[in-house]
N, C-alpha and C positions, 0 to 999 in steps of 0.2 A: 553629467550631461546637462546641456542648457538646455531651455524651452524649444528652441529651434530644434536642435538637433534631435531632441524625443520627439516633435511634430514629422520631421522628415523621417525618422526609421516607423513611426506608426503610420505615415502615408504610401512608405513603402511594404508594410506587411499587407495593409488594407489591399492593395495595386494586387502584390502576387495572391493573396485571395480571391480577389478577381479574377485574375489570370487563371488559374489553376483548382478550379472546386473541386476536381475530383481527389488530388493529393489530400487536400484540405479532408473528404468527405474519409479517403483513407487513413489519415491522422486520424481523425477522430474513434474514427471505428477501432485502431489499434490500440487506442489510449483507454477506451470504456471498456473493452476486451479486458487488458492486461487486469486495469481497477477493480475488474470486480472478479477476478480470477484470485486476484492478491488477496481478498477479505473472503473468503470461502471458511476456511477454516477457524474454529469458535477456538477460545482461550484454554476452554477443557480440551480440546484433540491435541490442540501442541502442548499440551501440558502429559497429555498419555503418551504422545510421542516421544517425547523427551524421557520421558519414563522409562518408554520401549527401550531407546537408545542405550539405556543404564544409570540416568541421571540419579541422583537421591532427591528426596524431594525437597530438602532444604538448596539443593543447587538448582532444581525447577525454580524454586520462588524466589531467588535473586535473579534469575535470570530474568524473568516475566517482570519481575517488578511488584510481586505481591507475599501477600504471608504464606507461612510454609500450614497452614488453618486451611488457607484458601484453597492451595494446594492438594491438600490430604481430602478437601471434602470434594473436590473434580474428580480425584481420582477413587475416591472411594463409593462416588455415584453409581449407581447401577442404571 
């Protein structure tokens, strides 16, 4: 995109901004909802989940992306 054309769609989101706050205020509100619904649960839960499910714990910790140590000492937490 040229400099013009990113000037024109940024002075047209600014315009429907204007237009429309309350959309705007409901975006928002949906988006910080979802965001902080997504990050609730900590590394150790979906790692016992996953547990739950039947995973072995060597398949927890490719999955997650860490050692099967890390692993063994989440789920061996009390």
């Amino acid at each position: 995109m040229n400099k013009e054309a990113m000037q024109a769609q940024r002075d047209y989101v600014n315009n429907w901004r204007k237009k429309n706050p309350e959309k705007v205020k409901q975006y928002r509100e949906a988006y910080w909802t979802k965001k902080a619904g997504a990050n609730t649960q900590t590394k150790q839960e979906k790692a016992l989940n996953l547990r739950s499910a039947g995973l072995t714990q060597r398949e927890i910790a490719k999955q997650m992306g860490v050692s099967v140590g890390t692993v063994n000492r989440w789920l061996n937490t009390d």
